[in-house]
ZADO-1210 file (C-alpha; in nm, 4 decimals, padded with zeros to 6 digits):
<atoms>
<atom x="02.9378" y="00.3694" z="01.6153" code="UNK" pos="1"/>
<atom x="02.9503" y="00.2853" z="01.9716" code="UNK" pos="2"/>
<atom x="02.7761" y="00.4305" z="02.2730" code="UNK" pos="3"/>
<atom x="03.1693" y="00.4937" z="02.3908" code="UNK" pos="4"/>
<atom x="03.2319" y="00.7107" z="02.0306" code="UNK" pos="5"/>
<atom x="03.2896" y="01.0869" z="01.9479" code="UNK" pos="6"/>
<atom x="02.9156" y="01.2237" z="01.9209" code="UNK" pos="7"/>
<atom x="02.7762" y="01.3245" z="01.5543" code="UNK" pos="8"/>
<atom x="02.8252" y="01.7121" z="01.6409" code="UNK" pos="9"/>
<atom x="02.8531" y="01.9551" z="01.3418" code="UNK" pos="10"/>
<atom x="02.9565" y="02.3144" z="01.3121" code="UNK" pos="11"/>
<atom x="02.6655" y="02.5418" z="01.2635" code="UNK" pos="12"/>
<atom x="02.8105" y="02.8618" z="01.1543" code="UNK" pos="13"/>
<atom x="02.5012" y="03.0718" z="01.2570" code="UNK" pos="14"/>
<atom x="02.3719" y="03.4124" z="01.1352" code="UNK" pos="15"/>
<atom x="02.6292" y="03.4947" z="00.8910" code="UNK" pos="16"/>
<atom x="02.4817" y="03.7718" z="00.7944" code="UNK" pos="17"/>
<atom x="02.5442" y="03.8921" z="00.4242" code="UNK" pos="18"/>
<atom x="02.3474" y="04.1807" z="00.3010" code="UNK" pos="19"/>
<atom x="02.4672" y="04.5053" z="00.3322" code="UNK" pos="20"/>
<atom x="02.5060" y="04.8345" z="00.1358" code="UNK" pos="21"/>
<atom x="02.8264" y="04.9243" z="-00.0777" code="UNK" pos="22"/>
<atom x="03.0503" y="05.1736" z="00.0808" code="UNK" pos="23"/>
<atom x="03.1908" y="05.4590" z="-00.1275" code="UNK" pos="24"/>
<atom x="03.5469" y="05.2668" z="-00.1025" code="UNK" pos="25"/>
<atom x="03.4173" y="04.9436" z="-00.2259" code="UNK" pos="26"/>
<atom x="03.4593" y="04.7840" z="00.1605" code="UNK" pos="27"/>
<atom x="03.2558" y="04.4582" z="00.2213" code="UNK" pos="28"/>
<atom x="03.2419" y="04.3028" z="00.5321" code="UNK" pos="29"/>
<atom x="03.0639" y="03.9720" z="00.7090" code="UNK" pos="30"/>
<atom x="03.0278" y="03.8969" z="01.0381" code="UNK" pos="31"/>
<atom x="02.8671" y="03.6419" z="01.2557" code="UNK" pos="32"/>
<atom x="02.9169" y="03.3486" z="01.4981" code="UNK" pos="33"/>
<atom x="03.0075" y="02.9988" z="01.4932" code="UNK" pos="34"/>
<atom x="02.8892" y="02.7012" z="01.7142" code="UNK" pos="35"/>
<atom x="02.9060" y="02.3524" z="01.7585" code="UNK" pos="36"/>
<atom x="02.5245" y="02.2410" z="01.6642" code="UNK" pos="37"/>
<atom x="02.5523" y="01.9396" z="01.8943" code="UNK" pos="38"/>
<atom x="02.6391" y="02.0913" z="02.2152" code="UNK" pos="39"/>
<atom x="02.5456" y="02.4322" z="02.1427" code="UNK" pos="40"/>
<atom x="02.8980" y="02.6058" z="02.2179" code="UNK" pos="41"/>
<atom x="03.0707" y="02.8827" z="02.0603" code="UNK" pos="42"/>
<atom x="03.3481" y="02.7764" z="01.8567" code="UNK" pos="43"/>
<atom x="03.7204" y="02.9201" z="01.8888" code="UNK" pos="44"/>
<atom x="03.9924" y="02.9072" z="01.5899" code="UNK" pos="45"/>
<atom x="03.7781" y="02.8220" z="01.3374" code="UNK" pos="46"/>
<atom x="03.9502" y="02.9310" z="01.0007" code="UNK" pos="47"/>
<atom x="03.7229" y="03.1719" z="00.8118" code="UNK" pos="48"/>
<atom x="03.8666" y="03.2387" z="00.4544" code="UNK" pos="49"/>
<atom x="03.7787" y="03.5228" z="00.2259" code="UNK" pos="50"/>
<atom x="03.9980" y="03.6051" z="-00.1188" code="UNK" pos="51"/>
<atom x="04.3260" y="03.6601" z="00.0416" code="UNK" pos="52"/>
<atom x="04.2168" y="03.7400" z="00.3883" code="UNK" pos="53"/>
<atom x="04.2157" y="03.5058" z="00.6602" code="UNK" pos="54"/>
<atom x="04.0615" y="03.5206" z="00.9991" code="UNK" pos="55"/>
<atom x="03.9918" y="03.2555" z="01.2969" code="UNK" pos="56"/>
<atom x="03.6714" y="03.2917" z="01.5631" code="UNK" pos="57"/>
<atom x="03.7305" y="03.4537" z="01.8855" code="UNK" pos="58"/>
<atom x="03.6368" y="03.2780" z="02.2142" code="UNK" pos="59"/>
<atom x="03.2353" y="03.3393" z="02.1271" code="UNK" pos="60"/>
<atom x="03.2615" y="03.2307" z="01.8038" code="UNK" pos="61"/>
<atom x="03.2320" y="03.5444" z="01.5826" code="UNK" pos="62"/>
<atom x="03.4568" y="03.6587" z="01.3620" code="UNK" pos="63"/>
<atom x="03.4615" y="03.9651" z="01.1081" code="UNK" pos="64"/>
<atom x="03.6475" y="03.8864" z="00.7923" code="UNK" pos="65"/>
<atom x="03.6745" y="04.2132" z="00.5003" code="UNK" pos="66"/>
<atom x="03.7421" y="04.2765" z="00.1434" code="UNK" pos="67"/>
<atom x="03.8362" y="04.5790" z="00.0062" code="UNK" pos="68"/>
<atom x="03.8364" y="04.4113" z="-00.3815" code="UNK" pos="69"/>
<atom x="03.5541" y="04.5720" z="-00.5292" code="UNK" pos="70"/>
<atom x="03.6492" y="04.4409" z="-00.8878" code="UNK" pos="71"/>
<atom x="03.5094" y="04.0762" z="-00.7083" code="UNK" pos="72"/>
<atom x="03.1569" y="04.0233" z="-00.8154" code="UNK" pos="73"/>
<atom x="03.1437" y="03.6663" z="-00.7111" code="UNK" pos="74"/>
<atom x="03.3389" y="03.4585" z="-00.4489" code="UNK" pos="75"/>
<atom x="03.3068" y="03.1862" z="-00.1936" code="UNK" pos="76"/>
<atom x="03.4082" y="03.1953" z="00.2301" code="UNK" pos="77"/>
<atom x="03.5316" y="02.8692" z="00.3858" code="UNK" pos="78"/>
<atom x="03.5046" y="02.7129" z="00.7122" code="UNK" pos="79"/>
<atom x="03.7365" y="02.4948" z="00.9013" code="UNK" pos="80"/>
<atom x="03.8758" y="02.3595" z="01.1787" code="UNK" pos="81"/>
<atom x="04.1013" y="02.0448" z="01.2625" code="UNK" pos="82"/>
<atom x="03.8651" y="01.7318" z="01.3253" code="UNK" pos="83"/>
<atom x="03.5752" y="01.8443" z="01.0890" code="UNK" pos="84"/>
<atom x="03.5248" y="01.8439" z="00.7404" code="UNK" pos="85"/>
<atom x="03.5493" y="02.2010" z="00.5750" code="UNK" pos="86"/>
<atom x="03.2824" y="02.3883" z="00.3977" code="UNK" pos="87"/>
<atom x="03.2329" y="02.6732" z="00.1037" code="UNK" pos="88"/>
<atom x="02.9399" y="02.8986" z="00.1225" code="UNK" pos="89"/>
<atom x="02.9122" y="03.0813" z="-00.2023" code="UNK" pos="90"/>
<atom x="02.8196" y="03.4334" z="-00.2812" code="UNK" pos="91"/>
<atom x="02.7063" y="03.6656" z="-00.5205" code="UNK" pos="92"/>
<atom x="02.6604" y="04.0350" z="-00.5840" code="UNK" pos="93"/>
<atom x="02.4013" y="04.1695" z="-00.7007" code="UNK" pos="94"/>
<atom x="02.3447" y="04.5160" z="-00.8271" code="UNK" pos="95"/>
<atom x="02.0208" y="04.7654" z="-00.8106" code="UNK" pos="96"/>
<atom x="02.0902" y="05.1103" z="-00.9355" code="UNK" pos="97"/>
<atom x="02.3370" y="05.2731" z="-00.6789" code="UNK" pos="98"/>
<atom x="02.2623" y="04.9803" z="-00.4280" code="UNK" pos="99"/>
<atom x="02.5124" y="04.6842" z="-00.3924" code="UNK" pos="100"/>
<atom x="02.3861" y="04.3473" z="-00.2318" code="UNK" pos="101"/>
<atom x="02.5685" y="04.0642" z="-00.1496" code="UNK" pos="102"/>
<atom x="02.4183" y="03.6829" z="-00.0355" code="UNK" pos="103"/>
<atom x="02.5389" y="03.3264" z="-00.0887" code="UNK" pos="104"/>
<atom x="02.3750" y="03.1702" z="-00.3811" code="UNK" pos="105"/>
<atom x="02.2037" y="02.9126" z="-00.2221" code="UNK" pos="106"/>
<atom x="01.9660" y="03.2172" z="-00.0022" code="UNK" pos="107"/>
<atom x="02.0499" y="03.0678" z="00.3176" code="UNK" pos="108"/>
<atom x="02.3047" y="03.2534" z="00.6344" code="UNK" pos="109"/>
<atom x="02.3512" y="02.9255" z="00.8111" code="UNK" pos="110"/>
<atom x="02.6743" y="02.6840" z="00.7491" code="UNK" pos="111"/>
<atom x="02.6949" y="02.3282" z="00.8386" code="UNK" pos="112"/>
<atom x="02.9765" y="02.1235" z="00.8070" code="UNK" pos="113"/>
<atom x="03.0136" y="01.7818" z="00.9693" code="UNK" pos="114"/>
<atom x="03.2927" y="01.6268" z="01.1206" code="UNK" pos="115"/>
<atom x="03.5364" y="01.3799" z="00.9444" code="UNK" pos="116"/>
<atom x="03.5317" y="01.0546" z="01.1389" code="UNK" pos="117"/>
<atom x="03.1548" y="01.1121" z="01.2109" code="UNK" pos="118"/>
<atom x="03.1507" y="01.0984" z="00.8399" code="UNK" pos="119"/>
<atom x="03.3825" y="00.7829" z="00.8604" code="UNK" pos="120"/>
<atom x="03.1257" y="00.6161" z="01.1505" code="UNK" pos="121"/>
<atom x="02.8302" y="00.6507" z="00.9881" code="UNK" pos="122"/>
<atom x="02.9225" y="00.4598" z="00.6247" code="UNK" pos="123"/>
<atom x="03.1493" y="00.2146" z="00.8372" code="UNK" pos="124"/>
<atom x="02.8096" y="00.1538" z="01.0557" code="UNK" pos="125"/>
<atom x="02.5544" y="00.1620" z="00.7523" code="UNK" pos="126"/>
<atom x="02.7607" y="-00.0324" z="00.5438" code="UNK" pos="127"/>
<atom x="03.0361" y="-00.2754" z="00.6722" code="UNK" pos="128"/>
<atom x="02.8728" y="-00.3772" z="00.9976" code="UNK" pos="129"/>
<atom x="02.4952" y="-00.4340" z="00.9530" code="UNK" pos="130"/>
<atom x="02.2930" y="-00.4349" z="01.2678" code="UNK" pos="131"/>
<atom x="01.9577" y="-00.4808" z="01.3282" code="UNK" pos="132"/>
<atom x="01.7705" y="-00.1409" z="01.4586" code="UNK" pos="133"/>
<atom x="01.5501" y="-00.3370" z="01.6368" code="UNK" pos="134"/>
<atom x="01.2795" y="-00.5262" z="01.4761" code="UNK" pos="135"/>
<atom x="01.2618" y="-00.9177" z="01.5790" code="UNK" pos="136"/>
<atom x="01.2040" y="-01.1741" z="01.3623" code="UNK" pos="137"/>
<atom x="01.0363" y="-01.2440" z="01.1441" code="UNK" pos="138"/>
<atom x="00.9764" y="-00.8724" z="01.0337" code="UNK" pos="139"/>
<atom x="00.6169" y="-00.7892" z="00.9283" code="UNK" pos="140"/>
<atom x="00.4584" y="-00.5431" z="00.7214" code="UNK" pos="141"/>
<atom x="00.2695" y="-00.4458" z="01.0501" code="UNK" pos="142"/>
<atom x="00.6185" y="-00.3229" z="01.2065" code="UNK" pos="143"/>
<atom x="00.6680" y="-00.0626" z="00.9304" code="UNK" pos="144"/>
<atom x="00.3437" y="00.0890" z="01.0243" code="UNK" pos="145"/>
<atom x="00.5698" y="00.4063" z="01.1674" code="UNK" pos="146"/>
<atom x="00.7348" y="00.4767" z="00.8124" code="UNK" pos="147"/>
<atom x="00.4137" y="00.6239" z="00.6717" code="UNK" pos="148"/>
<atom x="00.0512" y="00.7928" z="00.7368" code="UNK" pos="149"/>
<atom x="-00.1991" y="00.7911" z="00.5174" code="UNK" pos="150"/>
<atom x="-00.5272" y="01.0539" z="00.4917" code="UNK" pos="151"/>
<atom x="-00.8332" y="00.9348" z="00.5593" code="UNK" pos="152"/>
<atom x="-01.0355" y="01.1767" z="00.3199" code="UNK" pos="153"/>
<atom x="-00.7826" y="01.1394" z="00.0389" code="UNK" pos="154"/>
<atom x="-00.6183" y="00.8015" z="00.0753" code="UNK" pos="155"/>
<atom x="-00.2737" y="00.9351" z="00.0040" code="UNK" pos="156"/>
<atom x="00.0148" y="00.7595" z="00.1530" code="UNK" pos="157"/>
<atom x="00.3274" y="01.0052" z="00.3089" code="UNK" pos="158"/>
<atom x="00.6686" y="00.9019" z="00.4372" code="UNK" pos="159"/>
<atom x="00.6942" y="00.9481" z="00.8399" code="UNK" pos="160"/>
<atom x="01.0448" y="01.0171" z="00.9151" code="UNK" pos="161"/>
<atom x="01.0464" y="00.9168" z="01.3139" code="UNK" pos="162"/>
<atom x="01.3203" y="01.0809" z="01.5723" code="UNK" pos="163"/>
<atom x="01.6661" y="00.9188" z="01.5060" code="UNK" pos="164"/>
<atom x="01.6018" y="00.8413" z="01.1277" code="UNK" pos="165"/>
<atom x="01.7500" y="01.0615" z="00.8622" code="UNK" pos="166"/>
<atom x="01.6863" y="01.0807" z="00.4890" code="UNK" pos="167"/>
<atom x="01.9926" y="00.9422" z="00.2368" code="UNK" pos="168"/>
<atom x="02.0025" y="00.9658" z="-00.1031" code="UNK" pos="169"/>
<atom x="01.9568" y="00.6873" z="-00.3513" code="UNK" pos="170"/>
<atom x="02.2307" y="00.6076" z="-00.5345" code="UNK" pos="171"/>
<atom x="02.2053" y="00.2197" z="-00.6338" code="UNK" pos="172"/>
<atom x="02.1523" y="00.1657" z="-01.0194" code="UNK" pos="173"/>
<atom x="02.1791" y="-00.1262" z="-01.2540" code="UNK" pos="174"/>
<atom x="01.9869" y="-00.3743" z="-01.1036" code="UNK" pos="175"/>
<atom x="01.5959" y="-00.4553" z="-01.2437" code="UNK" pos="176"/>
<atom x="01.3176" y="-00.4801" z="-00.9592" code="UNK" pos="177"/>
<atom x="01.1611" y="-00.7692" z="-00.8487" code="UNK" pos="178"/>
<atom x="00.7634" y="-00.7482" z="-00.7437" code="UNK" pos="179"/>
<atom x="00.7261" y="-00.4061" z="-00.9269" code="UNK" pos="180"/>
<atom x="00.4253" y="-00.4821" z="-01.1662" code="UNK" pos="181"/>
<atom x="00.3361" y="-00.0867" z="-01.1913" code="UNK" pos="182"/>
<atom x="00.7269" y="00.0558" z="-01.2185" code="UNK" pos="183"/>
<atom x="00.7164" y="00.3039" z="-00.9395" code="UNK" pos="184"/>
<atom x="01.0367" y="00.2612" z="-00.8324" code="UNK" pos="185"/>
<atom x="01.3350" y="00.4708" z="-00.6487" code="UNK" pos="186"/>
<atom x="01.5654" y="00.6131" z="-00.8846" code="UNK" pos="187"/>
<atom x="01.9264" y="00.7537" z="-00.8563" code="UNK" pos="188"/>
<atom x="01.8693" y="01.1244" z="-00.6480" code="UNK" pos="189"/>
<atom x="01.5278" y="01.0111" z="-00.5013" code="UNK" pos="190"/>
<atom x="01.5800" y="01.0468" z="-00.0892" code="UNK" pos="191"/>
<atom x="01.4867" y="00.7466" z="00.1819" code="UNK" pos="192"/>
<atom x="01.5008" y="00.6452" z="00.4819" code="UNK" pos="193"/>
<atom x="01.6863" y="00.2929" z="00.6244" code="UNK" pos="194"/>
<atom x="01.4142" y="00.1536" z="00.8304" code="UNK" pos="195"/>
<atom x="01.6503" y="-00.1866" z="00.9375" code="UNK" pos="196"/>
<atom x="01.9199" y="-00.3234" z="00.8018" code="UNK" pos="197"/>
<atom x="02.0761" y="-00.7033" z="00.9239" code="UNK" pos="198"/>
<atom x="02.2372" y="-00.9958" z="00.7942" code="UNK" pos="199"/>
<atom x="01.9349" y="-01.2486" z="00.5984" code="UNK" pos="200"/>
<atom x="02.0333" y="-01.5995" z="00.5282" code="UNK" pos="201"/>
<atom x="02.3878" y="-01.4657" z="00.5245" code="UNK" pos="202"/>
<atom x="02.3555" y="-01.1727" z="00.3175" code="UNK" pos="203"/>
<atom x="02.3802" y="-00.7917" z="00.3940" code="UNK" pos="204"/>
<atom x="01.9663" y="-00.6586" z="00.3788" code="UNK" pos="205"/>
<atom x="01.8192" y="-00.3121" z="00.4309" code="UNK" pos="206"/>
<atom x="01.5154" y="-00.2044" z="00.4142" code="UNK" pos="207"/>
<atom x="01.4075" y="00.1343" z="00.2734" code="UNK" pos="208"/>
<atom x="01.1579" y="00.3006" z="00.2489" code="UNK" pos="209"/>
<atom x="01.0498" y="00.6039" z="00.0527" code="UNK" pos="210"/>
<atom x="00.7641" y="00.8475" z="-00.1322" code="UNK" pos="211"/>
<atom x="00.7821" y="00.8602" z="-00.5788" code="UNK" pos="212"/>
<atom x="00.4992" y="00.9855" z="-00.7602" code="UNK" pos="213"/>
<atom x="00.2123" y="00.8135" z="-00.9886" code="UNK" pos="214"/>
<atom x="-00.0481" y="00.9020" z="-01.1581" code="UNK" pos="215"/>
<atom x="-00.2023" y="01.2161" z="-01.1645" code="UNK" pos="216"/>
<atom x="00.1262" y="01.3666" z="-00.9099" code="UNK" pos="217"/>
<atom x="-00.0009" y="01.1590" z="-00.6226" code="UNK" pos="218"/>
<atom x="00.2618" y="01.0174" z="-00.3814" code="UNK" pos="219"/>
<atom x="00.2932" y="00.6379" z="-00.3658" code="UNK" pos="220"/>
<atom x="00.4800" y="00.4522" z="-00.0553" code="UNK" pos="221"/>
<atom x="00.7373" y="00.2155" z="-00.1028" code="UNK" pos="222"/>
<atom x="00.9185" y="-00.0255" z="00.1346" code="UNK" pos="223"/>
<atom x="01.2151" y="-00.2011" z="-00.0401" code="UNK" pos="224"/>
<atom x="01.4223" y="-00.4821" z="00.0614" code="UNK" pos="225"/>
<atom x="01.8069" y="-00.4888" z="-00.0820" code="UNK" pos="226"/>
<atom x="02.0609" y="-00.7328" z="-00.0613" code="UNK" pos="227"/>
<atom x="02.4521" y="-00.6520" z="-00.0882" code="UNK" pos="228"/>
<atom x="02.7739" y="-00.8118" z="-00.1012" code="UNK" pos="229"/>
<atom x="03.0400" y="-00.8166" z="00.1404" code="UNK" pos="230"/>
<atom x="03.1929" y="-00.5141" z="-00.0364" code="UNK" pos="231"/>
<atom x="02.8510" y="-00.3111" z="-00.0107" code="UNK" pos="232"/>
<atom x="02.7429" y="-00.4028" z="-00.3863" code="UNK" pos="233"/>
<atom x="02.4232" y="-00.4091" z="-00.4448" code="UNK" pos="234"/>
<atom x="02.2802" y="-00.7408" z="-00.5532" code="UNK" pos="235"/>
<atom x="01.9094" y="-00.7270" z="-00.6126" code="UNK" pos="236"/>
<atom x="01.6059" y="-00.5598" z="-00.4968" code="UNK" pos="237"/>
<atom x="01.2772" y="-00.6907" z="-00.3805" code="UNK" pos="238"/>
<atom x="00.9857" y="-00.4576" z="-00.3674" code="UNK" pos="239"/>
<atom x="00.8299" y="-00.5810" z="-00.0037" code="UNK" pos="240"/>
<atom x="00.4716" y="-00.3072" z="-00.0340" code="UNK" pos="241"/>
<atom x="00.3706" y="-00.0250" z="-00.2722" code="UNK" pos="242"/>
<atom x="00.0834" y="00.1373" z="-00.1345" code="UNK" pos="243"/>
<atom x="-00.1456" y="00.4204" z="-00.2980" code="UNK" pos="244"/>
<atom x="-00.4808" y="00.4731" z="-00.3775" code="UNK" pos="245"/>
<atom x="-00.6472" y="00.6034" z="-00.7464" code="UNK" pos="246"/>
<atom x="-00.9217" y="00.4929" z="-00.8693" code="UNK" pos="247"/>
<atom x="-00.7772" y="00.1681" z="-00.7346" code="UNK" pos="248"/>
<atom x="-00.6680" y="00.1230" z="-00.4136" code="UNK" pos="249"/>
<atom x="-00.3361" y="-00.1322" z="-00.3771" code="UNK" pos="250"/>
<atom x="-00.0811" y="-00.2409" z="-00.0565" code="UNK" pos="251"/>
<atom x="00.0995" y="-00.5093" z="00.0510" code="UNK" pos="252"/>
<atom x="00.0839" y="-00.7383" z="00.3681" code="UNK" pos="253"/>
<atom x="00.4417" y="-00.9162" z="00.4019" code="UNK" pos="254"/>
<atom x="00.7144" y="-01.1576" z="00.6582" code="UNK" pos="255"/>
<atom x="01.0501" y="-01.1566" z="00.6225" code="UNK" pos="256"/>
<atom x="01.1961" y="-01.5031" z="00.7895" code="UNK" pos="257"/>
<atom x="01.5634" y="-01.5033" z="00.9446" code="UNK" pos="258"/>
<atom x="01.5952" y="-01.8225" z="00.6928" code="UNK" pos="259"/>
<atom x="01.5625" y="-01.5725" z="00.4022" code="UNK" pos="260"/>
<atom x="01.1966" y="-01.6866" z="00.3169" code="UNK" pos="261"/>
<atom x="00.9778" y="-01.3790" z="00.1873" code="UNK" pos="262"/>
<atom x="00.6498" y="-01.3934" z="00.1675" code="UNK" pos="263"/>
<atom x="00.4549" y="-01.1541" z="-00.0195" code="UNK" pos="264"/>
<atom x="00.0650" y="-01.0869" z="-00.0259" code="UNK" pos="265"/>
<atom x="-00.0553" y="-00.8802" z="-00.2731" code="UNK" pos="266"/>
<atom x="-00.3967" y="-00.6620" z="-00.2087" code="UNK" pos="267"/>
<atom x="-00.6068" y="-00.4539" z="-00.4560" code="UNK" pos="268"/>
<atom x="-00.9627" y="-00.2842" z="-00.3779" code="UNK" pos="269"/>
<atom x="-01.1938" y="-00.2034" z="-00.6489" code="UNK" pos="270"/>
<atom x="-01.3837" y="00.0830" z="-00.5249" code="UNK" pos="271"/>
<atom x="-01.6118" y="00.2164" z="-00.8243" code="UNK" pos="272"/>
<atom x="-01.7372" y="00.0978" z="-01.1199" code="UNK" pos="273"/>
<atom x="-01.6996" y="00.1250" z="-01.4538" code="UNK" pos="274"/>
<atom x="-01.8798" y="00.0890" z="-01.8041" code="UNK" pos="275"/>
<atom x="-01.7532" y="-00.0717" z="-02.1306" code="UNK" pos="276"/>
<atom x="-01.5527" y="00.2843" z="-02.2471" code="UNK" pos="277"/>
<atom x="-01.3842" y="00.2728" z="-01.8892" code="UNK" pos="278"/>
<atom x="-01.5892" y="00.6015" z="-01.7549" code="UNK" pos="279"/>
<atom x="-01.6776" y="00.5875" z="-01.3759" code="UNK" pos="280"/>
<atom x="-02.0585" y="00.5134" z="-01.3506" code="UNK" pos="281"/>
<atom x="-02.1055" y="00.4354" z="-00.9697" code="UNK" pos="282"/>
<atom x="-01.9585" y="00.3534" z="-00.6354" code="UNK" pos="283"/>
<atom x="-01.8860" y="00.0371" z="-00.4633" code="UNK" pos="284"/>
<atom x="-02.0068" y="00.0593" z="-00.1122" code="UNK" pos="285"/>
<atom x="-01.8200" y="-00.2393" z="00.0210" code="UNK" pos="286"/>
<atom x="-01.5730" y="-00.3569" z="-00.1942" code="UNK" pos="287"/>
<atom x="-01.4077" y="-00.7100" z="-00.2200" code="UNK" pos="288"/>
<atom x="-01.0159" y="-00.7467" z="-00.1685" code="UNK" pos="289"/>
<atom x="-00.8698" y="-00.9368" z="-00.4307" code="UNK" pos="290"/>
<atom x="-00.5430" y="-01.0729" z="-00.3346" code="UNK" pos="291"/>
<atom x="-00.2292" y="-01.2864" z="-00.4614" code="UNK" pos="292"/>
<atom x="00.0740" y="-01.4092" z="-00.2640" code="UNK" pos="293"/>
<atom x="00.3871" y="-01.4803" z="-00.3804" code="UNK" pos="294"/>
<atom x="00.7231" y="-01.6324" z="-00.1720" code="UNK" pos="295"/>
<atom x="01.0813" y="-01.5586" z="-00.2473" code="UNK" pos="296"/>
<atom x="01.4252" y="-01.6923" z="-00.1037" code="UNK" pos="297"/>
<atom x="01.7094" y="-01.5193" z="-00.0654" code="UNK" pos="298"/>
<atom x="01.9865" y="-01.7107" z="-00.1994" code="UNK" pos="299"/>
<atom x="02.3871" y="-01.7246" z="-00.1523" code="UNK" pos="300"/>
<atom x="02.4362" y="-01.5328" z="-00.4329" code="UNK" pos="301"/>
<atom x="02.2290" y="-01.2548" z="-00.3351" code="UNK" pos="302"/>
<atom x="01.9656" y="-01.2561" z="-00.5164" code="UNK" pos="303"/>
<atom x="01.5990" y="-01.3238" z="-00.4706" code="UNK" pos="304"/>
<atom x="01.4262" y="-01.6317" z="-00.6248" code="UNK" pos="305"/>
<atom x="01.0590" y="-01.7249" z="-00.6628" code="UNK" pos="306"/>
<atom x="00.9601" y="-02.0340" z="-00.5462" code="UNK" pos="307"/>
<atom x="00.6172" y="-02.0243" z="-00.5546" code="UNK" pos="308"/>
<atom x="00.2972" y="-01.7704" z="-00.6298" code="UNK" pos="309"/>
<atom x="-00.0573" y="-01.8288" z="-00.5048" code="UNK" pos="310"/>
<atom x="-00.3795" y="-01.6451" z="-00.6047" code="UNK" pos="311"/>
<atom x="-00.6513" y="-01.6143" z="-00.3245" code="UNK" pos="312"/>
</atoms>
C-alpha cells in the first residue's frame, strides 16, 4: 500500500454494553457507540442488526437496538457499513434463579471489524509485491536482534513484537524443514511476525520469526527464512537461528547474500557437567563454544541446496 492509499482504519464498536436484568415483559435491550478506531470518530449509519430488528448509529455513534422475543436464548448482532467488512458478535443468555443475563460468548463488549480493501492491501502488499522493510544486504543475524529478548537470570528467549509489526497466523504446511536438527518448528495456527520479506536470487523470501515450546514448557526463538513462487506457494523453508537455553545452551549466527548464498553457523554451550548415568554433577565456569557452519543456495526452483558444511 502506498503512502497516497486509504489508511488501515477499523470500526471499533465500543462499550456495547450487554448485561442487564430481565424485565417482567421479556424486553432486552443494547446500547452503545461506534467509532472509527483509526481516527477516533463517531460513526453514522452503521447497520446494527438484531433478530428482525434493524437500526443504524446516530451522528455520535450510538445506537439502541431491542427485542421483545423472550423465547430467544441465543443470538448474534451484526455490524456494517459500506466500505468495511461486516462483523457478528455472538451472545448468550444465561439464567440464575429469577435473574436473566445476557453477554457475547466470547466475554468481550468491544467489536472490530476491518475494512475491505485494507483487507485487499495488505495480502496484495505481503504477498504479490515483496518489498524489503528495510534491512540492507547482506542481512545478518545481528539485524534481527529487535525480534527477541532474552533473561539474563533464566536464559529464556521471548518474541519482541516492535511498533508497526503485527502477529499473522501460520498457515504454510507440506513442506519438511531444512536446518531443524531438534524439530521445533512452526506449525499450522502457531502466530509470527514478518520481520522482511524481498526478492533473493529471484525468488519471493520472508523472514519470520516466532516463539514454540521445548522441553520442560520453555519458549524457544525461531527466525525462518521461506521461499515462494510467483503465485505465493510456498517452496521450502530454511531454519536461519533457533535459540534457547536447557541444560544446553544453542543459537545461531547467520548472512543472507542478495546472490542467494546462506550461510549458517551453528553454536552450542555446554554449561554443566555430567556423569556416566547423565545426572548433573558440577558447573562449567567458562564454557567452550562448539560450533559448525553450513552454506546453502537458493536455487531457481525455490528451494534451498547445501553446498557445503564445515565443523569449527
Amino acid at each position: 500500500m502506498n503512502r497516497h492509499s486509504k489508511p488501515l482504519a477499523v470500526l471499533s464498536f465500543i462499550s456495547i454494553m450487554c448485561l442487564f436484568s430481565i424485565v417482567s415483559c421479556g424486553k432486552r435491550e443494547y446500547k452503545g457507540y461506534i467509532y472509527d478506531k483509526e481516527r477516533h470518530i463517531p460513526l453514522k449509519d452503521v447497520s446494527v442488526k438484531y433478530n428482525y430488528q434493524q437500526v443504524k448509529s446516530d451522528k455520535n455513534g450510538y445506537f439502541v437496538i431491542e427485542n421483545n422475543n423472550s423465547n430467544e436464548v441465543s443470538d448474534a448482532i451484526t455490524f456494517s457499513k459500506k466500505g468495511y467488512k461486516p462483523d457478528t458478535a455472538e451472545t448468550i443468555i444465561i439464567h440464575s434463579g429469577e435473574t436473566m443475563t445476557e453477554r457475547f460468548i466470547n466475554g468481550q463488549d468491544t467489536v472490530f471489524l476491518s475494512p475491505v480493501t485494507a483487507v485487499i492491501a495488505q495480502k496484495r502488499n505481503d504477498d504479490d509485491r515483496p518489498k524489503s522493510l528495510g534491512i540492507k544486504w547482506p542481512i545478518i543475524s545481528t539485524e534481527l536482534q529487535k525480534f527477541y529478548k532474552r533473561d539474563k537470570e533464566t536464559g529464556k528467549y521471548t518474541l519482541v513484537i516492535p511498533k508497526g509489526y503485527t502477529l499473522k497466523t501460520y498457515a504454510d504446511t507440506g513442506i519438511a524443514f531444512k536446518e531443524s536438527p531438534f524439530g521445533y518448528e512452526i506449525k499450522p495456527g502457531d502466530r509470527y511476525l514478518t520481520a522482511d520479506q524481498f526478492q533473493l536470487a529471484g525468488m519471493n523470501c520472508k523472514i519470520i520469526v516466532y516463539n514454540v515450546t521445548g522441553e520442560n514448557d520453555r519458549p524457544i526463538l525461531n527466525i525462518q527464512l521461506n521461499s515462494y513462487n510467483k503465485q505465493g506457494q510456498l517452496q521450502d523453508v530454511l531454519l536461519l537461528d533457533s535459540r534457547f537455553t536447557f541444560e544446553v545452551e544453542y543459537y545461531r549466527d547467520f548472512s543472507i547474500e542478495k546472490s542467494g548464498i546462506i550461510k549458517l553457523k551453528s553454536n552450542q554451550i555446554e554449561h554443566y557437567t555430567y556423569n556416566e548415568q547423565g545426572d548433573i554433577t558440577g558447573y562449567i565456569n567458562d564454557p567452550q563454544v562448539e560450533s559448525s557452519a553450513a552454506t546453502y543456495q537458493l536455487q531457481a526452483d525455490g528451494k534451498f541446496r547445501k553446498i557445503n558444511r564445515l565443523n569449527n
